[in-house]
C-alpha positions in Angstrom: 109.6 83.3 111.5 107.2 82.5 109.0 105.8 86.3 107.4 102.0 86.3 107.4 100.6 86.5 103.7 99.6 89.5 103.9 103.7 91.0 104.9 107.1 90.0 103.0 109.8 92.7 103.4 107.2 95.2 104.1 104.1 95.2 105.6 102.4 98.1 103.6 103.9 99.7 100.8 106.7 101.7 102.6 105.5 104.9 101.0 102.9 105.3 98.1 103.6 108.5 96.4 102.9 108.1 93.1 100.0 109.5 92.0 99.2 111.8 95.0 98.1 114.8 93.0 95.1 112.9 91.3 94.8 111.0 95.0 93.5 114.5 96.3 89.6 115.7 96.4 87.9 118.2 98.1 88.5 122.0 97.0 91.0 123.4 95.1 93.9 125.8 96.5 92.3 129.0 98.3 92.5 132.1 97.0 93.1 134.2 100.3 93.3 137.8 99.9 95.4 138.2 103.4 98.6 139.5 103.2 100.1 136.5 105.4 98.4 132.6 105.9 98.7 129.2 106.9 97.4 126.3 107.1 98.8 123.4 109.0 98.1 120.2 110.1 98.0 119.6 113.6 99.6 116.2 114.6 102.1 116.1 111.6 103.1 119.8 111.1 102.7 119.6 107.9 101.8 122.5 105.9 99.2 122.3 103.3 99.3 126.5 102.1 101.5 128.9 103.0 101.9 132.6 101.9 104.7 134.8 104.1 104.4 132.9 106.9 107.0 134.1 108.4 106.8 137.5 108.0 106.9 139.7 111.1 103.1 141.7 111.0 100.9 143.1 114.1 99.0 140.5 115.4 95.7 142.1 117.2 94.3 140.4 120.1 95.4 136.9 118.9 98.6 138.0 121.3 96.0 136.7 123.8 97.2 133.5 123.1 100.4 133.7 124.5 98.7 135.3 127.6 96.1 132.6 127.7 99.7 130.0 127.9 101.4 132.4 130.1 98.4 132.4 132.4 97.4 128.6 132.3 100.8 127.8 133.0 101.8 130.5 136.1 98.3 129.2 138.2 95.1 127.1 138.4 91.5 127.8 137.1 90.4 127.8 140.4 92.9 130.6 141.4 90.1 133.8 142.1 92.5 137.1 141.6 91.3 140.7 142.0 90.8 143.0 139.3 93.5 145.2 138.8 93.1 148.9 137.1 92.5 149.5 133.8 91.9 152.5 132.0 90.8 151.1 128.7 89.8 153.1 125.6 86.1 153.3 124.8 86.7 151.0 121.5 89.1 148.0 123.4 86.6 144.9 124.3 86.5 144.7 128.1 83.5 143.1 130.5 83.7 146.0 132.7 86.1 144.6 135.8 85.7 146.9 138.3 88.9 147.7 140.5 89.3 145.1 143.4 86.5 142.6 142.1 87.7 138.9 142.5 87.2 136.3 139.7 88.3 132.9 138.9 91.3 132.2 136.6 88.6 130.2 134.5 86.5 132.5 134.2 88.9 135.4 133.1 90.7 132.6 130.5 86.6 132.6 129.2 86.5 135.8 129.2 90.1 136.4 127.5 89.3 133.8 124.9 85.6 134.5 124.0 85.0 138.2 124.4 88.7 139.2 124.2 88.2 141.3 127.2 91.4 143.4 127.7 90.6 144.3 131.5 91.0 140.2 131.5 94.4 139.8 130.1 95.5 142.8 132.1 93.7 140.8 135.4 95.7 137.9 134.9 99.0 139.3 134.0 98.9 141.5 137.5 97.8 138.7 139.3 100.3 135.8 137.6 103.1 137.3 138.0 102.8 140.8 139.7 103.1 143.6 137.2 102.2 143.7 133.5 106.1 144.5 132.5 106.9 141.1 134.3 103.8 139.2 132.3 105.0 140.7 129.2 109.0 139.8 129.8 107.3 136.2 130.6 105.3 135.9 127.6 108.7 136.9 125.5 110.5 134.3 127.5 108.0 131.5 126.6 108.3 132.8 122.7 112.1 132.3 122.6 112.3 128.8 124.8 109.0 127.7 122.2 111.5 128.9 119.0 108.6 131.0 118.2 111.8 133.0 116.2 108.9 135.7 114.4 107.0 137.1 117.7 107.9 139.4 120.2 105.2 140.9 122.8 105.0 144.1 124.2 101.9 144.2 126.3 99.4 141.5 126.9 96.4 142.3 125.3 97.1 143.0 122.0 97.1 146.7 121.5 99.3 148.3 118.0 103.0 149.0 119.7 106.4 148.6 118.6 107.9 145.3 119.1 104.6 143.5 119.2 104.5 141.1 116.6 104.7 137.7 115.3 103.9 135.4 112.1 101.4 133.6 110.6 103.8 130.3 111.1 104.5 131.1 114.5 100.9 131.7 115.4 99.9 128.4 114.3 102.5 126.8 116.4 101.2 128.6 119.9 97.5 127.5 119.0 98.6 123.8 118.2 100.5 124.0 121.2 97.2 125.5 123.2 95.2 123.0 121.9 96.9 120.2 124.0 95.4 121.6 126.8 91.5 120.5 127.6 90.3 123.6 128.9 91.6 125.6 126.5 90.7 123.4 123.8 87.5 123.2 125.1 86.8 126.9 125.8 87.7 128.2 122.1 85.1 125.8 120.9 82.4 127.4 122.7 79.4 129.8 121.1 79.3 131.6 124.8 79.7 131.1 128.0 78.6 132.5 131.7 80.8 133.5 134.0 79.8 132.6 137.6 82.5 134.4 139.5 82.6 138.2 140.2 80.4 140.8 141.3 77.6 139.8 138.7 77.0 137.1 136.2 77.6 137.9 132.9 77.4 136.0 129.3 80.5 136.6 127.3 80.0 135.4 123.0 82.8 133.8 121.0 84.2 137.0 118.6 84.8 134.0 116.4 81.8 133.9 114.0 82.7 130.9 112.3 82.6 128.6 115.6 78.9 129.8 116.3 77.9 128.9 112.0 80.0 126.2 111.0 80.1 122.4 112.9 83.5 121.7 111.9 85.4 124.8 112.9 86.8 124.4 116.7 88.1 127.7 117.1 90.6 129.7 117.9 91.1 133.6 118.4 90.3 136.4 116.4 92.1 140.3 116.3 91.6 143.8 114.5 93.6 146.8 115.5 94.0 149.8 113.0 98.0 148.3 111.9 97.3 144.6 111.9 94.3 144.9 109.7 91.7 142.0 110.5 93.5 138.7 112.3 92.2 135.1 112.4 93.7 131.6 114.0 91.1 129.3 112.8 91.1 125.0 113.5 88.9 122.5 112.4 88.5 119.0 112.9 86.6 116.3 110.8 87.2 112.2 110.8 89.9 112.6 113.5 92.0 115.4 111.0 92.9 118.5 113.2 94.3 121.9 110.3 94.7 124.9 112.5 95.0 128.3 109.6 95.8 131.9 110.7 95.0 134.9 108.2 97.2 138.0 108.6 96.1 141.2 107.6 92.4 140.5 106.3 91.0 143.7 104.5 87.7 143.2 106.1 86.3 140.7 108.2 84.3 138.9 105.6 87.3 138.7 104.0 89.1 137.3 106.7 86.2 134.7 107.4 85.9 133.3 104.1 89.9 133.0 103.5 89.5 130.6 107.0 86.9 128.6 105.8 88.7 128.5 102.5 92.0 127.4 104.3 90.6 125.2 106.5 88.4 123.1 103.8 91.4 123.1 101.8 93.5 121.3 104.8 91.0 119.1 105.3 90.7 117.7 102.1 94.6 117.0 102.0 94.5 114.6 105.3 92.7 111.8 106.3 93.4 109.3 109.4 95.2 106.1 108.8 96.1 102.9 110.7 99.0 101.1 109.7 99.1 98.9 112.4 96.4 98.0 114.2 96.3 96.3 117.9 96.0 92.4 117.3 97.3 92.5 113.9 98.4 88.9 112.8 102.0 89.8 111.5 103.4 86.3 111.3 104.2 83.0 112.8 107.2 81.5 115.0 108.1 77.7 115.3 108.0 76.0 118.4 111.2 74.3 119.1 111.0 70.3 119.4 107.3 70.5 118.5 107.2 69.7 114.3 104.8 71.8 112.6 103.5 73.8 115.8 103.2 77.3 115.6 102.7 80.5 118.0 101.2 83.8 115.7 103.1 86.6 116.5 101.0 89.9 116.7 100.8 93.7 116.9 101.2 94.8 121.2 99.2 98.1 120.1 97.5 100.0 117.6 99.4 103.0 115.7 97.1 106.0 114.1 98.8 108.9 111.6 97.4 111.4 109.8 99.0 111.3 106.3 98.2 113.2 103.8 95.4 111.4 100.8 97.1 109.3 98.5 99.9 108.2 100.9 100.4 105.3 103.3 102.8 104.9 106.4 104.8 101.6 106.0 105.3 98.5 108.4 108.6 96.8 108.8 109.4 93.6 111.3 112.3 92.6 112.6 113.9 91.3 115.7 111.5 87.8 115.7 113.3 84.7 116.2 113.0 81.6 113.8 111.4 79.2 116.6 111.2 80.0 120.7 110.5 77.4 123.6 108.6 78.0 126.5 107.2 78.6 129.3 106.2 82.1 127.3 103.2 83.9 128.7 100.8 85.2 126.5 101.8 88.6 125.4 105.3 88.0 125.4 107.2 90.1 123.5 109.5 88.3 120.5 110.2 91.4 118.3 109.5 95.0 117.2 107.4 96.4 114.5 108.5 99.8 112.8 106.3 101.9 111.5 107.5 104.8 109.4 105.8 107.6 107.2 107.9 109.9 105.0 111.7 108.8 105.6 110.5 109.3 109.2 110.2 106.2 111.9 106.7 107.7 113.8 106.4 104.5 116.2 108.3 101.4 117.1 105.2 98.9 118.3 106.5 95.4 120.4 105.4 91.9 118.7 103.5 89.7 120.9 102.7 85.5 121.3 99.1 85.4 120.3 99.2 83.3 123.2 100.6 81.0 126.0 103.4 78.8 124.9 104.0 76.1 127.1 107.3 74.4 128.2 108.6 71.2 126.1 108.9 67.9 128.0 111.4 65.3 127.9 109.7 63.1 126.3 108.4 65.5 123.0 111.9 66.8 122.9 113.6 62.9 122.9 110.7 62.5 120.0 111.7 65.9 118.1 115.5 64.1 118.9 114.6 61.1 116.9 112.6 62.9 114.2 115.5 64.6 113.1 117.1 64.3 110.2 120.5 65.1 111.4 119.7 62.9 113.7 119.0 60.1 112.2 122.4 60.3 109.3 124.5 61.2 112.7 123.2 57.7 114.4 123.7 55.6 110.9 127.0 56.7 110.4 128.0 56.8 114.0 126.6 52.5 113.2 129.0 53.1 110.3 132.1 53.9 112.2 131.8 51.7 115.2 130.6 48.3 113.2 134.5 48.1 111.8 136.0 49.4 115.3 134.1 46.1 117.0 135.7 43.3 114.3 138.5 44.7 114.6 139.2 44.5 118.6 137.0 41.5 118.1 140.1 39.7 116.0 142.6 41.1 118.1 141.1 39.5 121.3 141.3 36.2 119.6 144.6 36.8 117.9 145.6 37.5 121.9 143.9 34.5 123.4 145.9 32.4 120.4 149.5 34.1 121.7 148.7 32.8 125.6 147.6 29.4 124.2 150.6 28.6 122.9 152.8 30.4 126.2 150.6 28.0 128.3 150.0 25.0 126.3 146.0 25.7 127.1 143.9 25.4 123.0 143.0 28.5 122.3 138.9 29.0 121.5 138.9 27.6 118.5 141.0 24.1 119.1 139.1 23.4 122.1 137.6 19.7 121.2 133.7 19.8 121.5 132.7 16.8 124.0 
């Protein structure tokens, strides 16, 4: 195959490092005044800032997301379940369930998420799976099979107890994890929302500030309790870069905002979206067999995006593509692989396509390509060469035979026959 221009060994450079550090703009590393963060990046799992991450700390009401999972996964939003008893505190954030009142799984996951509402969580875990201490030995169940090695859950709404925990790292994990799912993703993103279902409506507002003042931040779930201090999973997305942060033990909650926002710009500015290979991508060329100086291009079958961090660029390999292919090829057939790789790590292997149709060779083109030949053409001259000396000899040795039965049978022989 002939290598397009623009690819010899590699397509990109495989992996430009150099530099990085004066590559980066944007702000300069946050100082947080929370006693555990993160900041991660959401396709990659690459961590931009970390401080304990994975130190064991209360967690607040951002336990809520393991009972949004729990519940999402055990039955459908359009599941209605009745409001269970709960006799919550005066200070725990409820929307005032009433024993025996009926309400959608949506609507108690808005709910859950938005206003934190404990007689929620406590809603869905009797009506999921039948009894908070079965909810609970779920949620723990999920942790472990999720390697979430830092969290264990002792109730599901969040309340200070003994053996409910987690860690900034691990929290960041659940929400990423969350955050594949469209209604959840969609629900932590929202300023408010009404709740239709239920014995009245009601209007439940996002306890996360920063969604309602800043564009960029997409969510996620806030906490406070008396031993966890003031709690934040944050996320934001710009330019097709997702960071998801958590703060751990905020002293206030301005403090606990502004180390999010700080976190959050700061992951950010690390990433940005790249495409190493784009669909359609002209990668190289392949000869047609017994057609001189015809060619088919050989291109990318799809286009690969990665979020790499500024100053770096996934690399592009080819192999696998023939030196020349006959047809009958549809367009779009496949003639080799492209490897893309980022960081000693091989993120996509992409198939190499015929640009288009390739159609089959006749006889008389391949008799033509025959004769063109090079080989060819030496194999026929000294195939001459050998058979030009074969044909005197048996030439001689006919007449030296013809001279040997002339004289048996007195008859001349070719040459002494008189001419008339």
């Amino acid at each position: 195959m002939r290598v397009a221009p623009i690819i010899l060994a590699v397509l990109l450079a495989w992996v430009a490092v150099a530099g990085v550090a004066h590559a980066q703009s944007g702000p300069g590393r946050p100082d947080v005044r929370a006693r555990s963060a993160i900041v991660m990046e959401a396709s990659t799992g690459h961590v931009a800032f970390r401080r304990k991450i994975r130190v064991e700390r209360p967690i607040a009401s951002t336990t809520k997301l393991m009972t949004a999972l729990v519940a999402l996964e055990r039955s459908d939003l359009d599941d209605v379940l009745s409001a269970t008893d709960y006799d919550a505190l005066a200070i725990e954030s409820q929307i005032g369930l009433r024993e025996g009142e009926r309400m959608s799984v949506r609507d108690l996951l808005r709910a859950l998420l938005l206003e934190s509402a404990n007689d929620a969580a406590v809603t869905l875990a009797v009506g999921t799976m039948g009894s908070r201490q079965a909810f609970v030995r779920e949620m723990n169940r999920r942790a472990q099979q999720l390697s979430l090695d830092h969290t264990s859950f002792a109730n599901p709404v969040g309340l200070d107890e003994a053996g409910n925990h987690s860690s900034a790292e691990d929290l960041v994990r659940l929400a990423v994890i969350l955050r594949r799912n469209d209604f959840f993703r969609e629900t932590v993103d929202l300023p408010r929302a009404t709740l239709r279902t239920g014995a009245r409506r009601r209007t439940v507002v996002n306890r996360n500030a920063l969604v309602r003042r800043e564009g960029f931040v997409d969510g996620v779930k806030t906490g406070r309790t008396n031993q966890a201090g003031y709690v934040l999973v944050g996320s934001a997305t710009r330019d097709g870069v997702t960071v998801v942060s958590a703060v751990l033990g905020s002293p206030t909650e301005s403090a606990r905002d502004q180390d999010t926002l700080a976190l959050l710009r700061y992951g950010l500015s690390r990433y940005r979206t790249s495409t190493p290979l784009p669909e359609g991508r002209v990668m190289g060329e392949i000869d047609l067999r017994y057609r001189d100086g015809e060619t088919v291009e050989v291109i990318a079958g799809r286009t690969v995006n990665r979020v790499v961090r500024r100053g770096e660029r996934a690399g592009v390999t080819v192999t696998g593509v023939p030196e020349e292919v006959d047809g009958p090829l549809p367009r779009g057939s496949r003639v080799g692989t492209a490897i893309v790789r980022h960081r000693d790590e091989v993120i996509a292997r992409v198939p190499l396509v015929t640009a288009r149709a390739v159609a089959e060779a006749g006889l008389g083109t391949r008799l033509d390509d025959l004769v063109r030949r090079p080989l060819t053409v030496i194999a026929l001259c000294l195939l001459l060469a050998c058979s030009l000396p074969l044909v005197i000899l048996r030439r001689r040795a006919m007449r030296r035979r013809e001279a040997q039965d002339a004289e048996r049978t007195g008859t001349p022989s070719r040459e002494e026959t008189p001419v008339a």
